[in-house]
N, C-alpha and C positions, 0 to 999 in steps of 0.2 A: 813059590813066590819069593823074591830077593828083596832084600832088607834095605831101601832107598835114602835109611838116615843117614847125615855125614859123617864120618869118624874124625878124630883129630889123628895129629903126622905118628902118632904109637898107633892109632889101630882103636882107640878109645871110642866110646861113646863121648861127644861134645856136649859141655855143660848146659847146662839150664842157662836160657836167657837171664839176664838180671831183672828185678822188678824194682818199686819204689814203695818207702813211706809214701802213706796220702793223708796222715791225719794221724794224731795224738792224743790222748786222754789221761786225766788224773782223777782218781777218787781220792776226795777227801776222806771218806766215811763210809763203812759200810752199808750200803743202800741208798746210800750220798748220790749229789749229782756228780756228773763227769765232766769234769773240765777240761776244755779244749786248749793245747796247747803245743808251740808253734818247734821248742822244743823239750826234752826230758833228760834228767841222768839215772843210766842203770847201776843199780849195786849189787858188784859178784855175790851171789848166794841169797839177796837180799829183795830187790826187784826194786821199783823205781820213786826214786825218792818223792817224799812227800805222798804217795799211795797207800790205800789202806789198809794192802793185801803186800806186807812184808815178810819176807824170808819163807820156810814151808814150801809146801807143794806148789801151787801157783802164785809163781812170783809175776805173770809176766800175759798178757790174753793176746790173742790178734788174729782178726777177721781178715775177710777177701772182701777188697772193692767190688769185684765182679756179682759176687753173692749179693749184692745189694743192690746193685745196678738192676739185677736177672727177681730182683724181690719187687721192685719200683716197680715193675713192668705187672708183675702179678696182683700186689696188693695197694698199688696206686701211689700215687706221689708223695704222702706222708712218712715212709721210710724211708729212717735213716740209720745209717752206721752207728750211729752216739747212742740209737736205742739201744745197740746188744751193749751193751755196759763195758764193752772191752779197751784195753790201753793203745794199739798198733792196729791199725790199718793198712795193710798191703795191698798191692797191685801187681798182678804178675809173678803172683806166687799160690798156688796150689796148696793146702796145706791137710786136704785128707790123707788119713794112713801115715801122718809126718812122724808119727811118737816113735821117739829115737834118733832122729837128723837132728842137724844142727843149724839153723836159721842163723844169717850176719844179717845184723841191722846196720847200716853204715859200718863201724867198727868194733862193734858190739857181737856175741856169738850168746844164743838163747837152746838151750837144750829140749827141744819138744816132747814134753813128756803125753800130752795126751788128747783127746777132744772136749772143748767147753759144749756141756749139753746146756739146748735153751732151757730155762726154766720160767716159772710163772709170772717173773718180771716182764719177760717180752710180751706178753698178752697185755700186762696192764701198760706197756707203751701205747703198743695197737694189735687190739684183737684177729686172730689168726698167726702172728708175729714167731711166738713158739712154736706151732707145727710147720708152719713156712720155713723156720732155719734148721730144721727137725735131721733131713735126711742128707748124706753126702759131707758131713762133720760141716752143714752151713753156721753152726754158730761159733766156728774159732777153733782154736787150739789154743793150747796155754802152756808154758815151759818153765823156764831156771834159768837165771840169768849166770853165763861161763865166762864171759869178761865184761867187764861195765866200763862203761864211760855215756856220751854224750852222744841223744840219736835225734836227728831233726825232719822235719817234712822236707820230703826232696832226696834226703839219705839211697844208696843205694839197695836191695835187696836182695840175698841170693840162698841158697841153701850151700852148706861145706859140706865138712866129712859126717857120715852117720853114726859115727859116735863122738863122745866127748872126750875130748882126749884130756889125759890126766884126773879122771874122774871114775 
């Protein structure tokens, strides 16, 4: 059976569609609420200002729109994205198996180092919530911010090269 995806004019595999910011969050506080917000600035190596969760391992969280759309349908209309606790909400972005790619936020490049596992907070949002984002890395990924600047709702989203270059 032959291979009916398009190549681009090398002969390549054609990129990944682009996808979008859908939404944004701040922690103030560890275990704080998450504040919505329309937009944010990243700090290389540091993660994003005002957050509670600076520099270290996870500077940076983001979920799949879809994952939640595909959760609404299971465990009813009271889910939402702002439960998983995380900063970025994508759309049309994939981001199982991603530890090692490199995610552009608008102008921004996030190093994915690995999978946010749900834990016991998602139950006390809405019970069943942790084992619902359990399987398929549904509760996120989290990375390292490789160039900072300023990402907004609407921004565009794409995955780069799978490593970080100069790092």
């Amino acid at each position: 059976m032959s291979d009916t995806r398009s190549t681009g004019s090398d002969g390549s595999a054609p990129p990944d569609p682009p996808g979008r910011v859908e939404a944004l969050w701040v922690k103030r506080a560890r275990g704080g609420p998450m504040d919505p917000a329309d937009a944010v600035t990243l700090h290389e190596g540091r993660g994003i200002e005002g957050n509670a969760d600076q520099g270290g391992w996870r500077q940076v969280t983001v979920i799949e729109a879809e994952v939640f759309e595909a959760l609404a349908d299971r465990l009813g209309p009271d889910v939402s994205p702002a439960m998983r606790r995380a900063n970025v909400l994508v759309r049309g972005i994939r981001l199982e198996e991603c530890r090692g790619r490199i995610l552009h936020l608008g102008k921004c490049r996030i190093e994915m180092r690995g999978e946010t596992r749900p834990c016991h907070q998602m139950d006390e949002q809405l019970p069943g919530l942790r084992e619902a984002l359990d399987p398929g890395w549904g509760g996120g990924a989290f990375g390292r911010v490789l160039d900072g600047g300023e990402i907004a709702v609407g921004d565009p989203t794409r995955w780069g090269d799978s490593r970080a270059a100069g790092s």
